[in-house]
C-alpha positions in Angstrom: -131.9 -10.7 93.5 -133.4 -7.1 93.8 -132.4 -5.1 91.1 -132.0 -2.1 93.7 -129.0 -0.2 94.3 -127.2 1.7 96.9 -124.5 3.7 97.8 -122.4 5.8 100.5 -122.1 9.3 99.3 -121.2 12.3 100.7 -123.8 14.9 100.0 -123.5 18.8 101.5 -126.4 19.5 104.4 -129.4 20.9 103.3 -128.6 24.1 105.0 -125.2 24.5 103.2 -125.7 26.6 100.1 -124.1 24.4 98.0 -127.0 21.6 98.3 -129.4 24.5 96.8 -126.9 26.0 94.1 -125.5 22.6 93.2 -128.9 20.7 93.0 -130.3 24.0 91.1 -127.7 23.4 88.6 -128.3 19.7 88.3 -132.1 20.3 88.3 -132.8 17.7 90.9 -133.0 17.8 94.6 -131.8 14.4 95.9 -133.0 15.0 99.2 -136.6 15.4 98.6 -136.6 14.7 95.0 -138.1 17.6 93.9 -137.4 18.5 90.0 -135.7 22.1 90.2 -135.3 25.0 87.6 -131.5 24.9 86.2 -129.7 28.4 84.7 -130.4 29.0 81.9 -127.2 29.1 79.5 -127.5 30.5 75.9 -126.0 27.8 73.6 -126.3 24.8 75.9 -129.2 22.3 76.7 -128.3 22.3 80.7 -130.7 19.3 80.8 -128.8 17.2 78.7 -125.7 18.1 79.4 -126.5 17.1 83.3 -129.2 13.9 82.6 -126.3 11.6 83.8 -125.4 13.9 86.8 -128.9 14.7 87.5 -130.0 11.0 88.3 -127.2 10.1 90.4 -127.6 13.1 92.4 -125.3 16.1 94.0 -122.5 13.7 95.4 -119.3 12.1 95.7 -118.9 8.9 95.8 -117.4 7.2 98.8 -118.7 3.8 98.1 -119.7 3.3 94.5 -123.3 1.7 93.5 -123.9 -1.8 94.6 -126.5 -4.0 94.6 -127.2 -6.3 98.4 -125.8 -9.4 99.1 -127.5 -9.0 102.6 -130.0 -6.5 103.4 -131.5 -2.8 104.1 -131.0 -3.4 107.9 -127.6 -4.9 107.9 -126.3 -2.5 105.5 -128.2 0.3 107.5 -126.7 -0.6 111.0 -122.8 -1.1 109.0 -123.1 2.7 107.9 -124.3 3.7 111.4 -121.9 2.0 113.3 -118.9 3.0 110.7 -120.3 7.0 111.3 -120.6 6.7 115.2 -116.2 6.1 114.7 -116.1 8.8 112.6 -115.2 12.4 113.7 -116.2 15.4 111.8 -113.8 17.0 109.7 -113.4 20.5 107.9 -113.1 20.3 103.9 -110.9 21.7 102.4 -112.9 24.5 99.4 -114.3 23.2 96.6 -114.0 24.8 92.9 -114.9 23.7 89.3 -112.6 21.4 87.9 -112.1 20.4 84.1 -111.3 16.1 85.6 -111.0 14.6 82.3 -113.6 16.5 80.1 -116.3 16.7 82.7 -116.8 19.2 85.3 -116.1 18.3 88.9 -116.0 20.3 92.0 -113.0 19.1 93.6 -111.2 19.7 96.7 -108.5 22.0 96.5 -106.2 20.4 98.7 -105.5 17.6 100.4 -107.6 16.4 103.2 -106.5 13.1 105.1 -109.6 12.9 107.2 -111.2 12.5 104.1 -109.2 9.9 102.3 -109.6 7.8 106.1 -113.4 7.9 105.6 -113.7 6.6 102.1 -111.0 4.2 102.9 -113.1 2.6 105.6 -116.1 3.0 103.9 -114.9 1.0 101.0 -113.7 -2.1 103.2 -116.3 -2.2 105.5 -119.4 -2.2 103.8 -118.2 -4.7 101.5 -119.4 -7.6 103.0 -122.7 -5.8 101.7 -122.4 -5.8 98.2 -123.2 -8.1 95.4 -120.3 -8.5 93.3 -121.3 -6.9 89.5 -122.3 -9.0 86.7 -120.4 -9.6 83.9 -122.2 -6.2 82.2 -121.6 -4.4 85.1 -118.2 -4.9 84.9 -117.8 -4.3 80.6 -119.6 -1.2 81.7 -116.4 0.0 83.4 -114.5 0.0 80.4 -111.7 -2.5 82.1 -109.6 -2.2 78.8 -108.8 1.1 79.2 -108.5 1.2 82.5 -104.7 0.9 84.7 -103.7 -2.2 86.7 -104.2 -0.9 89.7 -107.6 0.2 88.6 -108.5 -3.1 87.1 -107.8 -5.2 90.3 -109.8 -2.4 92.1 -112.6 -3.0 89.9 -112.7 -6.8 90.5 -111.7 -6.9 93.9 -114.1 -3.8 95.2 -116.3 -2.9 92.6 -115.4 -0.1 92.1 -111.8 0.8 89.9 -111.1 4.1 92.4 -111.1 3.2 95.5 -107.9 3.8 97.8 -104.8 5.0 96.1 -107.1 6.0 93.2 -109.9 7.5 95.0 -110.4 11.0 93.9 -113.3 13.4 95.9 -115.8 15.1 93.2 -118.6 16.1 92.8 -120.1 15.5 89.2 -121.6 18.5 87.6 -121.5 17.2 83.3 -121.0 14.7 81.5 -117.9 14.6 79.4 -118.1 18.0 77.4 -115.8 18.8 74.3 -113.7 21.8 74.7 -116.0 24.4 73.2 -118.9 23.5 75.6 -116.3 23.1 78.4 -115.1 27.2 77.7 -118.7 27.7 77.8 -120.4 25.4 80.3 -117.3 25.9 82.8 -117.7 29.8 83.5 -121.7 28.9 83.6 -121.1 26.4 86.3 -118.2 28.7 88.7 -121.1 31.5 88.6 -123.7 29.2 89.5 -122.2 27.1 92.2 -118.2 28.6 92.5 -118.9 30.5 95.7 -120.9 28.2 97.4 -118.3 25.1 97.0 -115.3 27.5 97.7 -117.0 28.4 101.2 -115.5 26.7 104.7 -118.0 23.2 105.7 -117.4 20.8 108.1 -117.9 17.1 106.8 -120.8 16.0 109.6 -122.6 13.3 108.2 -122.5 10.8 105.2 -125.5 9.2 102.9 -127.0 5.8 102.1 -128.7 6.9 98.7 -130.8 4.3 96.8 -131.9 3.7 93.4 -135.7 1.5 93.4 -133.9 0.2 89.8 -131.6 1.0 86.8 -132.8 3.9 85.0 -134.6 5.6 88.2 -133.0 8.1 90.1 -130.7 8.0 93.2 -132.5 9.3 96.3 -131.2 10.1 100.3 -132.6 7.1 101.8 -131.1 8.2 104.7 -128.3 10.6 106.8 -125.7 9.3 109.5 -124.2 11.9 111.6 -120.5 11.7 112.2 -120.4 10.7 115.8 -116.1 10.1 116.5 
């Protein structure tokens, strides 16, 4: 089996300001993969901080990593005919979140429309995706995770899907609460007013990873078409 990966993401257009600011921050541009100057913050490697961010891409998930159980076309053709149902939809603003020790831009309230699509997305790729290896799985941490989260996990994937989905965007990895008071007033300066501005969700992502370790790239754009 191809060790390749992909995903359903939501990612903001090029021409919203948040793809610049946000992939500035994370010092990758997933669109053309272009490596990008971060801020520079005094008392914090930036690079670090963001590695795990920063080769996933500026995201959130809708559909989690997977590797095929069919192929590019099929998967391909499912995501166009699942965005041709879809109507666009405005988002509610964004702003820097402490989501259990990382930073997150997260919606600011709630936005149905939203929940639909990653709903649908969820089910109806599935048919698409590998189910994970045993490693795959341990990487998830099923121990510590709720009932509702485990039977996600083995059933989808993915442990937040549905009642547990939540909409970020991933900005650190888990910080401790100094570098969170300083990495957290860094990140609403650098990316705060972009997120908090109006956007209308018009399109979703297939990213794709070549394999583990190499970073997630926009293999391609649907347009919302409901």
């Amino acid at each position: 089996m191809s060790p390749a990966r992909f995903a359903l993401y939501w990612a903001p257009d090029p021409d919203d300001p948040l793809h610049a600011a946000g992939s500035a921050w994370l010092g990758r541009d997933a669109e053309t993969g272009a490596a990008l100057r971060q801020p520079a913050i005094p008392g914090a490697d930036l690079f670090e901080i963001t590695r795990d961010a920063r080769l996933y891409g500026l995201h959130a998930t809708l559909k989690a990593p997977f590797r095929l159980a069919t192929g590019w076309e099929a998967l391909r053709e499912a995501t166009a005919t699942l965005a041709a149902r879809i109507a666009p939809f405005d988002l509610p603003p964004l702003a820097v979140t402490d989501l259990d020790g990382f930073l997150a831009l997260t919606e600011q309230s709630p936005c149905p429309a939203l929940q639909a699509l990653c709903d649908q997305a969820v089910a109806e790729l599935d048919p698409h995706r590998a189910p994970p290896t045993e490693a795959e799985i341990a990487k998830r941490r099923p121990e510590r995770l709720t009932p509702e989260q485990r039977g996600n996990l083995l059933r989808w994937g993915y442990p937040y899907v549905f009642g547990a989905f939540s909409f970020h965007v991933t900005l650190t990895r888990r910080l401790t609460p100094e570098e969170s008071a300083l990495l957290r007033p860094a990140a609403e300066a650098a990316v705060g007013a972009a997120a908090a501005r109006p956007r209308r969700v018009t399109s979703i992502c297939l990213f794709s990873q070549p394999e583990p370790g190499q970073p997630f790239r926009i293999a391609e754009r649907f347009r919302l078409a409901g």
